[in-house]
C-alpha positions in Angstrom: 0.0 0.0 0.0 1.2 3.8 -0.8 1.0 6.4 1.7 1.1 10.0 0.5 2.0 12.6 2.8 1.3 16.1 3.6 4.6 18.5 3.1 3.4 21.1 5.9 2.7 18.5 8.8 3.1 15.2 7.9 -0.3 13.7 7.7 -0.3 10.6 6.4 -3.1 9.4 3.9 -4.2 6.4 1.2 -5.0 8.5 -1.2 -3.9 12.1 -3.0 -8.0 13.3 -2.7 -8.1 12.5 0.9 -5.0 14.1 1.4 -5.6 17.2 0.0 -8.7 17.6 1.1 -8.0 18.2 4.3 -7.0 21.5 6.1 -3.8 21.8 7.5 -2.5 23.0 10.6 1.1 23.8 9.8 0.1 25.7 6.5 2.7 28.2 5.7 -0.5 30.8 5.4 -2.4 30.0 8.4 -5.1 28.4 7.1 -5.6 25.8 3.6 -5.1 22.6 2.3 -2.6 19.8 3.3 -0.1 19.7 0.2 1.5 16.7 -1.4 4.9 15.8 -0.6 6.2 14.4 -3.8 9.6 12.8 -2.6 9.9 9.1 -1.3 9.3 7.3 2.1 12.5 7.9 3.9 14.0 6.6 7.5 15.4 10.5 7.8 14.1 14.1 6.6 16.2 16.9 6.3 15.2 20.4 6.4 16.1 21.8 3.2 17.1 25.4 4.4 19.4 24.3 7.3 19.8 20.7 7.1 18.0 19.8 10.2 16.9 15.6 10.2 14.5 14.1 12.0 12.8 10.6 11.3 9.4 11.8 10.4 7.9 14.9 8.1 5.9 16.2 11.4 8.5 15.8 13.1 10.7 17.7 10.8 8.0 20.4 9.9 7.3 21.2 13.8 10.3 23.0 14.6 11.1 26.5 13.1 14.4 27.1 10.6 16.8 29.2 11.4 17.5 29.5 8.0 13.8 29.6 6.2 13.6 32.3 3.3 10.8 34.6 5.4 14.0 35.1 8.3 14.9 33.6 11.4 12.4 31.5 13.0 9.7 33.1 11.1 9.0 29.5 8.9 8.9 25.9 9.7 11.5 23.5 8.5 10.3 22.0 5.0 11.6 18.3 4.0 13.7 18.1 0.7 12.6 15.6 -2.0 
C-alpha cells in the first residue's frame, strides 16, 4: 500500500484526494489545504534550508528554521525531496 504525505505537517493518507482535502494546521499561510509531498518514504528528513533531520515529516516540519527564506524562526523547517 502507498501512503502520501502532507509537506506542511506530515499527515499521512491512502489516497492524493483525501489528502488534499484536508485542512492543514502547519500551513505556511495560516489556514488551507494539506499539500502533497512528492519525494519518497525515507527513514530521515532533512530540512532543506538548514539541514536539520528528523525521522518523520511532522517531526521535521514542527520546529522552526533558522535558515527559512521569510527570516529567522519566522517558517517551519520544509523536508527536501
Amino acid at each position: 500500500m502507498v501512503n502520501y504525505y502532507c509537506e506542511y505537517c506530515g499527515t499521512k493518507s491512502s489516497s492524493i484526494n483525501s489528502l488534499t482535502a484536508g485542512s492543514c494546521i502547519r500551513h505556511p499561510e495560516g489556514k488551507g489545504r494539506h499539500k502533497l509531498y512528492e519525494g519518497s518514504e525515507k527513514s530521515k528528513y532533512q530540512c532543506k534550508y538548514c539541514g536539520t533531520s528528523a525521522s518523520s515529516i511532522s517531526s521535521l516540519t514542527a520546529g522552526t528554521c533558522i535558515r527559512h527564506p521569510k527570516g529567522s524562526v519566522k517558517g517551519k523547517h520544509s523536508p527536501t525531496l
